[in-house]
C-alpha positions in Angstrom: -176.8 -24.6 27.4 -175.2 -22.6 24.8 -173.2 -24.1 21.9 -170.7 -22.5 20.5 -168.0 -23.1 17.7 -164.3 -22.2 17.3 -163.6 -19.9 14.8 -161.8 -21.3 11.8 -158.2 -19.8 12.8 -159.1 -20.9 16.4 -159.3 -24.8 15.2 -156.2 -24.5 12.8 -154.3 -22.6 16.2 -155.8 -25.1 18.5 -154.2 -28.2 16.0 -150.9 -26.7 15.7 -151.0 -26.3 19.6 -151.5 -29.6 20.2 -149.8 -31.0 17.6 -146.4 -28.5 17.2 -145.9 -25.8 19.3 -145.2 -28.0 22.4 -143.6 -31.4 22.2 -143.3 -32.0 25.7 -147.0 -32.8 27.0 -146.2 -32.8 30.9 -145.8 -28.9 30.2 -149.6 -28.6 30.3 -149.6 -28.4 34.5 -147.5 -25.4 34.1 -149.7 -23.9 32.2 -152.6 -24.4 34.4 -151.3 -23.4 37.4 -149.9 -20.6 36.3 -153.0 -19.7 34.2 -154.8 -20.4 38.6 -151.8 -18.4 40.1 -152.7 -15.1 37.8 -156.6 -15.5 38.8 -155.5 -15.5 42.7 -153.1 -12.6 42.0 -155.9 -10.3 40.3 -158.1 -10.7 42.9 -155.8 -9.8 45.7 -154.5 -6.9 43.4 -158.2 -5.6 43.2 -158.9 -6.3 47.5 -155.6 -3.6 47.8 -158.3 -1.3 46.3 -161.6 -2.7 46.3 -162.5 -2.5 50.1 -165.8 -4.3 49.4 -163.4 -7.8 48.9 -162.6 -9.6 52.0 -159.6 -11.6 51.5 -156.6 -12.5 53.4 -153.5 -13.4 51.7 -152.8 -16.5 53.4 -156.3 -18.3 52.6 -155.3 -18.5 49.1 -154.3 -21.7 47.5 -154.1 -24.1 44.6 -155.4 -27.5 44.5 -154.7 -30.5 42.8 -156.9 -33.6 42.5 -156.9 -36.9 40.7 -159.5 -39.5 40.7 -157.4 -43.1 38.9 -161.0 -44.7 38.1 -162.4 -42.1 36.6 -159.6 -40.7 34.7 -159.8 -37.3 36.2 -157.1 -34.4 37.0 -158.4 -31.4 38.7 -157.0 -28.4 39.6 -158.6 -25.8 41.3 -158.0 -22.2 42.7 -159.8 -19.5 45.0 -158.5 -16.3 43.0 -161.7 -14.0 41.0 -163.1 -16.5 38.6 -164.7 -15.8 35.5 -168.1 -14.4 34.6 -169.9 -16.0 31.7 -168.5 -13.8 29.0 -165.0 -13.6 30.1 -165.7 -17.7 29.8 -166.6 -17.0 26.4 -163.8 -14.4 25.5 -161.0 -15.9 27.2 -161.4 -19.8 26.6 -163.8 -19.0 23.2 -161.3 -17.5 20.9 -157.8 -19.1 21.6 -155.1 -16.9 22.0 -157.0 -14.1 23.7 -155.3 -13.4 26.7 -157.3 -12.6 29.8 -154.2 -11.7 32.2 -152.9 -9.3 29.0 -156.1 -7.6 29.2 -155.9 -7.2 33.1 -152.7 -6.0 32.9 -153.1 -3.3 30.6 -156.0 -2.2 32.0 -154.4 -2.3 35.4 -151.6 0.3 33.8 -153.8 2.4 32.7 -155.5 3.1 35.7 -151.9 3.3 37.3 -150.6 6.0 34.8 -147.1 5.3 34.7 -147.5 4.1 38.4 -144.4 1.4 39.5 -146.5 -1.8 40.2 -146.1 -4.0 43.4 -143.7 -6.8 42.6 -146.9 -8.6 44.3 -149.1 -7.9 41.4 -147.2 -9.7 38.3 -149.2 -11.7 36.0 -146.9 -13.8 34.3 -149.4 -16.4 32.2 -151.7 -15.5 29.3 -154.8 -17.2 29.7 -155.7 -18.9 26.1 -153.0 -20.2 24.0 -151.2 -22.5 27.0 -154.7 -23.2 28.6 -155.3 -25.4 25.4 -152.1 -27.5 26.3 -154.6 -29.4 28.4 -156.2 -31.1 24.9 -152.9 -32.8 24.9 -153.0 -34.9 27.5 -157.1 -34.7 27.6 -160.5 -36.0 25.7 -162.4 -33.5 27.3 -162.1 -30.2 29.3 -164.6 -29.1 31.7 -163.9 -25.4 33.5 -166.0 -24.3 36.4 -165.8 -20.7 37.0 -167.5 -18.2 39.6 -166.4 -14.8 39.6 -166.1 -12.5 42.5 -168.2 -9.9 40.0 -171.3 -12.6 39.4 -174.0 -14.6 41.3 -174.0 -17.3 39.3 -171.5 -19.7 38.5 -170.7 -21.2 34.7 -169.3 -24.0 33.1 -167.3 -24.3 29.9 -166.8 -27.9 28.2 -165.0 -28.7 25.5 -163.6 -31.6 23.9 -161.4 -30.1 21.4 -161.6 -28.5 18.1 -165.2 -29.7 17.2 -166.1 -26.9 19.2 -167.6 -25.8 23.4 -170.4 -25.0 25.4 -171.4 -22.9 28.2 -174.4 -23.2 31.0 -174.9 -22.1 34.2 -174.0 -24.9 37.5 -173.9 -25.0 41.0 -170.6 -24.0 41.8 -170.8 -22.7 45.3 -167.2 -20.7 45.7 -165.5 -17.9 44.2 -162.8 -19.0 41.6 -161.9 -22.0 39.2 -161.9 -25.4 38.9 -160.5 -27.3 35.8 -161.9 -31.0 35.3 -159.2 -33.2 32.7 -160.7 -36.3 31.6 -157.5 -38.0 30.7 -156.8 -40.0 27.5 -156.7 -43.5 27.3 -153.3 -45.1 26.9 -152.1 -45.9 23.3 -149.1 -47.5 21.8 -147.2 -44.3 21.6 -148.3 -42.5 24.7 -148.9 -43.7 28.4 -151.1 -40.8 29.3 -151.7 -42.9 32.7 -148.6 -41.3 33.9 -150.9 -37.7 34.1 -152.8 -39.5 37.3 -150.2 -41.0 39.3 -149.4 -39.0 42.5 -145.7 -38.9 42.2 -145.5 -37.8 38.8 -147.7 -34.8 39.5 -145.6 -34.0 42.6 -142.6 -34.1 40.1 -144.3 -31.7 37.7 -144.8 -29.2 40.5 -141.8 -29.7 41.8 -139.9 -29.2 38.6 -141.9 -26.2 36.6 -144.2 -24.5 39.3 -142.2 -25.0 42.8 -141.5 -21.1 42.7 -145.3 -20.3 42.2 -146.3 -18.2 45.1 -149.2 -19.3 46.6 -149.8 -23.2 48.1 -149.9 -25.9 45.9 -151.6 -28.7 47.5 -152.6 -32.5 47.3 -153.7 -35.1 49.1 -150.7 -37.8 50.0 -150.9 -41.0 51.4 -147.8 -41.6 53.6 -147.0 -45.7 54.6 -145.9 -47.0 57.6 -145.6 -50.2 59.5 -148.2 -50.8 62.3 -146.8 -50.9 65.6 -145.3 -54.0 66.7 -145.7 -55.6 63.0 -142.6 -56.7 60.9 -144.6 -56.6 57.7 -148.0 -55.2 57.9 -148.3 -51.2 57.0 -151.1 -48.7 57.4 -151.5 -45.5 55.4 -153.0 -42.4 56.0 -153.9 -39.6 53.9 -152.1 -36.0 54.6 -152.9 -32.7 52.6 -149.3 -31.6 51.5 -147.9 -28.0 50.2 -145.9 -29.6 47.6 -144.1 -26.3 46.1 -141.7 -24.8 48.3 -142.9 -21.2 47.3 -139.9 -19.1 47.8 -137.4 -18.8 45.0 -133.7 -18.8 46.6 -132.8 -16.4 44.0 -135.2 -13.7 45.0 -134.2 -13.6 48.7 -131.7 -11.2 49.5 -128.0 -12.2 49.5 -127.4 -11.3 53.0 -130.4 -13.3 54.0 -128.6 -16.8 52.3 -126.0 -19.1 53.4 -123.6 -20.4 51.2 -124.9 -24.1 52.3 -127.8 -22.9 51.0 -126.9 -22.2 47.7 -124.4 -25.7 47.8 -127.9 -27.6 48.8 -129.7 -26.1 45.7 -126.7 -26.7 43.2 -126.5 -30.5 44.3 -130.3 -31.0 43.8 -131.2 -29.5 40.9 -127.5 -29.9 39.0 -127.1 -33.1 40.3 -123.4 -32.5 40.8 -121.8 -34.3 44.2 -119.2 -31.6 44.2 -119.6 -27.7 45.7 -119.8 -25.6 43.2 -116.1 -23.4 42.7 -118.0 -20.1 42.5 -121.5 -18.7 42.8 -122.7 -15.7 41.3 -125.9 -14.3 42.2 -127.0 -11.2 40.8 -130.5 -9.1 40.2 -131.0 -6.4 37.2 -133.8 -3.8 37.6 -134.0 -1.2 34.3 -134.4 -1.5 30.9 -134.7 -5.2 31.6 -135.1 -6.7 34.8 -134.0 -9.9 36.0 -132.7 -12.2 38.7 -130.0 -14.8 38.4 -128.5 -17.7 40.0 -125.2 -19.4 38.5 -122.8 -21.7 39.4 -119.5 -22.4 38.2 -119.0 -26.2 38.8 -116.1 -27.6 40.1 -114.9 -30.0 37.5 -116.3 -30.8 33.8 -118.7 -33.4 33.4 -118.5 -36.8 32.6 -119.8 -35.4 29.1 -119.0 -32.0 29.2 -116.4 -32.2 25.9 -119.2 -34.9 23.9 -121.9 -34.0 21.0 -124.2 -35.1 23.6 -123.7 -32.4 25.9 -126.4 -30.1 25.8 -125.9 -26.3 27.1 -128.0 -23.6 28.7 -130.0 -22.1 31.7 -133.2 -22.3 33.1 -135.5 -20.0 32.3 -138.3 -19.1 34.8 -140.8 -15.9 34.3 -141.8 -14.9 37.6 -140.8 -18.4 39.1 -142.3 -20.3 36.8 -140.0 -22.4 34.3 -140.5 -22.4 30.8 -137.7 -23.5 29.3 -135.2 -26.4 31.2 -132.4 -25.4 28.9 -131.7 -22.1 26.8 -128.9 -22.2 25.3 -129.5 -18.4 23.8 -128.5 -17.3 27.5 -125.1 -18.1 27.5 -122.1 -18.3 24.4 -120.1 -21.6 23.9 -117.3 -20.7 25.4 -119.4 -20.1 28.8 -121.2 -23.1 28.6 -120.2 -24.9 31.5 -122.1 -22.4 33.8 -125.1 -24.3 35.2 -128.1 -21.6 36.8 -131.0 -19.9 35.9 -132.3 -16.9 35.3 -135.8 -15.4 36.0 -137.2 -12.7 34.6 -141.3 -11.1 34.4 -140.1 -9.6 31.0 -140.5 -13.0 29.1 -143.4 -14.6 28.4 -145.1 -17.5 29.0 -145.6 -19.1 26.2 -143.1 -17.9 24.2 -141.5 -20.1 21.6 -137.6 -21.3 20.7 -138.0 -19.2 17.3 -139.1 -16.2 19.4 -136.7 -16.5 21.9 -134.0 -15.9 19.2 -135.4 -12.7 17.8 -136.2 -11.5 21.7 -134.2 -8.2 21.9 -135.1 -9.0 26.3 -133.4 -12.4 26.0 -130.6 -11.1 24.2 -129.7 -8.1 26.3 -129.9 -10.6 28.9 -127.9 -13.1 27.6 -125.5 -9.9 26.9 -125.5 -9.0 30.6 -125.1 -12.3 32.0 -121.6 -12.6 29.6 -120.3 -9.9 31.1 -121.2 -10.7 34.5 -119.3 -14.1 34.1 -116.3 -12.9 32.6 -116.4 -10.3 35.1 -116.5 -13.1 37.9 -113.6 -15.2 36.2 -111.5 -11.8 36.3 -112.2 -11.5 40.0 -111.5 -14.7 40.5 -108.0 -14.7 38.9 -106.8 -11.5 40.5 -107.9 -12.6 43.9 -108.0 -16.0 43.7 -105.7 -17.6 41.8 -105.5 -21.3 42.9 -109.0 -21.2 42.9 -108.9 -19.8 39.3 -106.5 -22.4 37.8 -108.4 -25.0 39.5 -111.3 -24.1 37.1 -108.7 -23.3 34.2 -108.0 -26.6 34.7 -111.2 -27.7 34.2 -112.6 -25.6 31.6 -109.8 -23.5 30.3 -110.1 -25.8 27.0 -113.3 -24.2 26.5 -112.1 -20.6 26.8 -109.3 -21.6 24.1 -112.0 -23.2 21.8 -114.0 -19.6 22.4 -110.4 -18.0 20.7 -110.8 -19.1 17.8 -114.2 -20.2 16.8 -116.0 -17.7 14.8 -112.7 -16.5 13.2 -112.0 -15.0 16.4 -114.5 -12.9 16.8 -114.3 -13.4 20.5 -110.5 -13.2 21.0 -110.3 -10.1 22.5 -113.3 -11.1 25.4 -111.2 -14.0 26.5 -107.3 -13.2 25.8 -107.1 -12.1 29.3 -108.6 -15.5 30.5 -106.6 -18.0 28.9 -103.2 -19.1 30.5 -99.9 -20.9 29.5 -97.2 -22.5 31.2 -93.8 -20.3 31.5 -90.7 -21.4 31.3 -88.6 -19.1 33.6 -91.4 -18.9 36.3 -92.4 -22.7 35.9 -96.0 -22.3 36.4 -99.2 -20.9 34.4 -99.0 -17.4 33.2 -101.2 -15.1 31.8 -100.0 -12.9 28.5 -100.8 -9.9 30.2 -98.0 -11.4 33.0 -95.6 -12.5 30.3 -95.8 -9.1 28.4 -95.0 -7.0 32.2 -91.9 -9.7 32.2 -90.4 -9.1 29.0 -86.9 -7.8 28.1 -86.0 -4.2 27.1 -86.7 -3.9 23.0 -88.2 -7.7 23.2 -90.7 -7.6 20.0 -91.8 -11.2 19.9 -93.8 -13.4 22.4 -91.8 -16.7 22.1 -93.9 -20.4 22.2 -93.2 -23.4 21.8 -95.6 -26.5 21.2 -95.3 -30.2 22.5 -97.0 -33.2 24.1 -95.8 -32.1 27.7 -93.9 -29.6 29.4 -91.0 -32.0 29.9 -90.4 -32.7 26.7 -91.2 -29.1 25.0 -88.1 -28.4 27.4 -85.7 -31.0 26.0 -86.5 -29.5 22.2 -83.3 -28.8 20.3 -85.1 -25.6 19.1 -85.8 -24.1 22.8 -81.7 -24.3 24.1 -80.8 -21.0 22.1 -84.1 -19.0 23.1 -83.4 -20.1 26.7 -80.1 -19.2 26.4 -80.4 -15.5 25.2 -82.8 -15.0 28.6 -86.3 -14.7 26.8 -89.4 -16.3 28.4 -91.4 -19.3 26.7 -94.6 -20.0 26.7 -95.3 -23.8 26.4 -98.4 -24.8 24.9 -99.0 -28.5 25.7 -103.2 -28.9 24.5 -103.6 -29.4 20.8 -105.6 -26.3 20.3 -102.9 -23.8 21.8 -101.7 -23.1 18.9 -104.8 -22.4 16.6 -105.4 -20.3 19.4 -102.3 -18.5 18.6 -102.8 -18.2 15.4 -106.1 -16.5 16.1 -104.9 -13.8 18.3 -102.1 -13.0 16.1 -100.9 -10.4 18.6 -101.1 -9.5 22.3 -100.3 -6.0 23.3 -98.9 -4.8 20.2 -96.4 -8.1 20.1 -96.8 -10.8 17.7 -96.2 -14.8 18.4 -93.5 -16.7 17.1 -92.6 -20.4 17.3 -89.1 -21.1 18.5 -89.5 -23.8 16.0 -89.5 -21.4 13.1 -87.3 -21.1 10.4 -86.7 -17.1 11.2 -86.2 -16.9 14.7 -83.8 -14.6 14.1 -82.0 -14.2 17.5 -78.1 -14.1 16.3 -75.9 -11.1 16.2 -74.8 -9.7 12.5 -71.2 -11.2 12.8 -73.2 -14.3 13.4 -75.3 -14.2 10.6 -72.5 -13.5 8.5 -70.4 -16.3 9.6 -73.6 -18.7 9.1 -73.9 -17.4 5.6 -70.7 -18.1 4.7 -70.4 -21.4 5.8 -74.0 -22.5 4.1 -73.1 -21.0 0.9 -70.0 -22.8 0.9 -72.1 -26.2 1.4 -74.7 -25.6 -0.9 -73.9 -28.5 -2.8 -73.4 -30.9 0.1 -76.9 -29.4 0.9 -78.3 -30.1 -2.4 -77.1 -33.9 -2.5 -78.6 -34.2 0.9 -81.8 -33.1 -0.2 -81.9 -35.6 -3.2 -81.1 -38.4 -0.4 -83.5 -37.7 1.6 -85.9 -37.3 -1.9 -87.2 -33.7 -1.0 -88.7 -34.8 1.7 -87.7 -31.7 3.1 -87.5 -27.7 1.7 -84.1 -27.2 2.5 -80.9 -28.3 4.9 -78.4 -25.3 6.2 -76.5 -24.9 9.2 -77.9 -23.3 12.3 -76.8 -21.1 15.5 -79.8 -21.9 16.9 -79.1 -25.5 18.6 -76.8 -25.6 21.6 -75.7 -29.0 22.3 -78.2 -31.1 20.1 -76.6 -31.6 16.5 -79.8 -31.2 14.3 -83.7 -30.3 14.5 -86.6 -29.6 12.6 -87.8 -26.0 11.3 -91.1 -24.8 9.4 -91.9 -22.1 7.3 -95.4 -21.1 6.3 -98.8 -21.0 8.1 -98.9 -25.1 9.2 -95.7 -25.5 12.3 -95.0 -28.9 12.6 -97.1 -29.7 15.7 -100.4 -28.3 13.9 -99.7 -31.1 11.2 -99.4 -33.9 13.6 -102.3 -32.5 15.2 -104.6 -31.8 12.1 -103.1 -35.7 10.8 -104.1 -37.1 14.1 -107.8 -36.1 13.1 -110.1 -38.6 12.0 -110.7 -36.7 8.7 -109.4 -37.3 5.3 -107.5 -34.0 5.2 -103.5 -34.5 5.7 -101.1 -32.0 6.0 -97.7 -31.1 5.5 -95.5 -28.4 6.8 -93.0 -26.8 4.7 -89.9 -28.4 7.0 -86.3 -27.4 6.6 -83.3 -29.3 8.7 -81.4 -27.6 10.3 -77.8 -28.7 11.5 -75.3 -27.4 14.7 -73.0 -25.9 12.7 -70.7 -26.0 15.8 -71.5 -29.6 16.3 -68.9 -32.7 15.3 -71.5 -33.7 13.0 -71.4 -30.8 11.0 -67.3 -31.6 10.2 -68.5 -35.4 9.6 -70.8 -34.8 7.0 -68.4 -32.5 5.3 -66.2 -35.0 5.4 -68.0 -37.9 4.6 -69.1 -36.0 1.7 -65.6 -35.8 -0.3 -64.7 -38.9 0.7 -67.5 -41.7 1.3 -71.0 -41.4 -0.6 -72.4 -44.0 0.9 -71.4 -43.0 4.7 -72.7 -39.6 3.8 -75.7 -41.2 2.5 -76.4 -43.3 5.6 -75.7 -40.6 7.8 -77.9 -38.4 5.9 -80.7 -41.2 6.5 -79.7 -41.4 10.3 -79.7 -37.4 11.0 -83.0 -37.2 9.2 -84.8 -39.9 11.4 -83.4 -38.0 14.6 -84.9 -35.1 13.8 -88.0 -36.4 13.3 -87.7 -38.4 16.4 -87.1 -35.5 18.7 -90.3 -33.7 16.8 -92.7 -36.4 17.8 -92.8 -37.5 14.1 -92.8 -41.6 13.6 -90.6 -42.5 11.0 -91.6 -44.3 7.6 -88.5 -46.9 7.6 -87.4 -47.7 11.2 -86.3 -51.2 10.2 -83.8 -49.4 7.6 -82.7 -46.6 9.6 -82.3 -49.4 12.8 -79.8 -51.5 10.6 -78.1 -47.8 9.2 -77.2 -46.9 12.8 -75.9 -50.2 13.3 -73.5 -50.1 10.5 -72.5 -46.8 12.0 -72.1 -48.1 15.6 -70.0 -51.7 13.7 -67.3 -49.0 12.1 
């Protein structure tokens, strides 16, 4: 027996393994079984060339073992093995890869040569190998190689150090012995030799592995002609299912097909609205499966909901969710994407410098916007079925990140109209606007019913223009963040400068403020400059008097910022504005020579209305209830 030590960097690498690099201990399976799958895919690489191996594809395998009393987990595989010195090279020194070796190798021989898809060796035997002193006291690895007589053993029980002798291992290949931990307060490491949850391990990280996975499972059943007594027998089982959906040709899969996998691994009742399956080959290459669900999840809008795709390398999963594969505003696509140019072991700091992931992650943005595109040119009850759902998320995308993004989504997001009475795209609105138009008009309430009965939106609807109405809270940061569309800028029907009357009009209006501008003034001091200014307007139709703002905050962002539960408050820089063709208006002129304290009540009363009709509560409605009363008692 030959005893060997870890080098000094080994033991620190070995510690950090165990006790950082990977927090989740059931991963250690994967790494096994992928670290068996690349030993069976060498030596059927080297039988396509070495004609003095006899093998036939189908005879290879994977097996799994456990033994409850004794604490033990095996796995074991029929692929080359290792010879005593690739024991000590690739198990000796952690981090020296065996596979990378073969691989490289392999190429060089090749020249340039394209490999068989057949021949991928996706783990690196050494650094996840180790995973097993996680879960295990001791580590025993039986190898025989194809290239030696005799067969070797490797044992190890952790960073003190390994040794290597020769045993009696009778079959080509390599069979990993775990001797399980004992249970502690922290950690039930008993759940490493329960049937099920191995099953679930497989099923979870290694079901696309491409050879057989078997174990031995005991299936119950009542005797026959018994109510209550059962007999068991043990069955050897494949437990992965082998086949990856996503690397079968499209033709080749039904659509129940892909609605069966979405509803088992998403966990979503639903069909999915729209699937998009798609395979890259060049600078990277890739395959992908995503779904677009049909409705957000219970916790789709919370903290707690947690974004990303799975990431496989060459069917095997090593990462349940990365979020670097898809932006925010795409984060309610559920899928996966698999890909050989990712490795193994590769860590969440590395996959944020990987220039593969990114161009990925780049490539499967476009593909998705390119899907949602499709979807509402062709499609569109389908489309605002999912705007419905996630159209909230597309707006959020606006204007996050300064709006870095706008320009990606404009085309996405839609409003409802108010001459075609249903959603609208800006792209629509801007083909539907009048000769020598130069704004995009909006306006901003709780619903569409009562963003029509504004004050503010008569006059607009009046002169013919379109509307858009924007009835979600965000709408109109989102706004604010495109600025434009097309060359035409947004304004608020709401605003202080809409600007839509002739020059004769403007005229008359400015002769008949400037000659209240002290009636104005007094009402300002009444109301105790609660507002910026009071004038007559064009702009209201039948309704005698409305709110206006000036400035960058419209009235509906502050109720929405004040709504907020945040300290920061808000106020817009409001002006009202009175029907200058209205009664009123010849009331208040009135009032005003004659009666101060009518004026002053009416003042009072006109303000509240306003505010009223905005949405706005009002500070004093027990004084402005009894002020209408008086009115109503004259």
């Amino acid at each position: 027996m030959k005893k060997k030590q870890f080098k000094a960097e080994s033991k620190k690498l070995l510690d950090m393994m165990i006790h950082s690099i990977y927090s989740n201990k059931e991963i250690f399976l994967r790494e096994l079984i992928s670290n068996a799958s690349d030993a069976i895919d060498k030596l059927y690489y080297r039988s396509l060339t070495d004609k003095k191996i006899k093998v036939e594809r189908d005879d290879f395998k994977i097996t799994i073992e456990l033994d409850k009393e004794k604490r033990l987990l095996m796995i074991e595989d029929n692929g080359c093995g290792m010879t005593e010195s690739e024991l000590e090279i690739n198990l000796g020194t952690i981090a020296e890869s065996g596979s990378l070796a073969f691989k490289e190798q392999e190429n060089k021989k090749e020249k340039g040569k394209k490999q068989s898809e057949e021949v991928d060796i996706i783990g690196q035997f050494g650094v996840g190998f180790y995973s097993a002193f996680m879960v295990s006291d001791k580590v025993i690895v039986e190898s025989k190689s194809i290239d030696e007589e005799n067969a070797h053993r490797w044992t190890s029980t952790g960073a003190d150090g390994y040794s290597i002798e020769e045993c009696d291992k009778k079959t080509v290949g390599t069979k990993i012995i775990l001797q399980i931990k004992e249970d502690s307060e922290e950690e039930n490491y008993s759940e490493f030799l329960e049937n099920y949850r191995i099953q679930s391990m497989i099923r979870k990280y290694s079901d696309y592995i491409r050879y057989p996975i078997q174990m031995q499972v005991e299936h119950r059943h009542l005797k026959e002609g018994s109510k209550d007594e059962y007999e068991s027998h043990i069955e050897t089982e494949t437990i992965n299912s082998m086949i990856p959906l996503w690397k079968k040709n499209k033709n080749e899969i039904k659509e129940e097909e892909y609605h069966q996998f979405y509803h088992e691994k998403y966990m979503d009742y639903e069909d999915p609205l729209q699937v998009i399956h798609t395979s890259v080959e060049g600078q990277i290459s890739y395959h992908a499966l995503l779904y677009i669900p049909s409705h957000a999840s219970y916790d789709y809008y919370s903290k707690e909901y947690e974004k990303g795709l799975n990431l496989y390398t060459s069917g095997v999963m090593i990462m349940e969710k990365c979020s670097e594969l898809l932006p925010d505003y795409f984060s309610f696509v559920k899928g996966l994407v698999d890909s050989n140019d990712v490795s193994l072991n590769i860590s969440r700091e590395m996959l944020q410098q990987d220039r593969r992931l990114q161009l990925i992650a780049k490539n499967i943005e476009k593909k998705i916007k390119s899907e949602l595109e499709s979807m509402l040119e062709e499609n569109r009850e389908k489309y605002e079925k999912f705007f419905a759902a996630f159209g909230m998320q597309l707006k959020f995308g606006i204007y996050n990140n300064f709006g870095m993004d706008k320009e990606k989504l404009q085309d996405l997001i839609l409003f409802h109209s108010s001459t075609e009475n249903k959603l609208t795209t800006l792209k629509e609105y801007i083909s539907r606007m009048k000769e020598n138009q130069e704004k995009i008009y909006y306006a901003c309430g709780e619903s569409i019913a009562k963003i029509d009965l504004l004050p503010q939106v008569e006059q607009v609807k009046e002169k013919g223009f379109e509307i858009l109405y924007l009835t979600d809270y965000v709408d109109e940061f989102v706004i604010q963040a495109l600025m434009n569309y097309d060359g035409k800028s947004f304004i608020n029907v709401s605003t202080g400068n809409l600007d839509l009357d002739s020059d004769s009009e403007k005229e008359e209006l400015k002769k008949e403020n400037d000659s209240s501008k002290k009636m104005f003034e007094s009402m300002q001091k009444i109301l105790e400059n609660e507002v910026e200014a009071v004038r007559f307007t064009n702009r209201l139709k039948n309704h005698p008097v409305c709110l206006t703002a000036s400035g960058n905050i419209s009235l509906e962002m502050e109720k929405v910022i004040n709504a907020m539960p945040t300290d920061e408050k808000v106020k817009a820089k409001t002006a009202m504005e009175i029907n200058v063709h209205h009664k009123i208006a010849d009331k208040l002129k009135k009032l005003y020579k004659k009666d101060n304290k009518a004026f002053e009540n009416y003042t009072k009363v006109l303000y509240a209305q306003a505010r009223l009709i905005e949405g706005f509560t009002i500070e004093n409605p027990t004084e402005i209830s009894n002020l209408i009363c008086e009115i109503l008692s004259e």
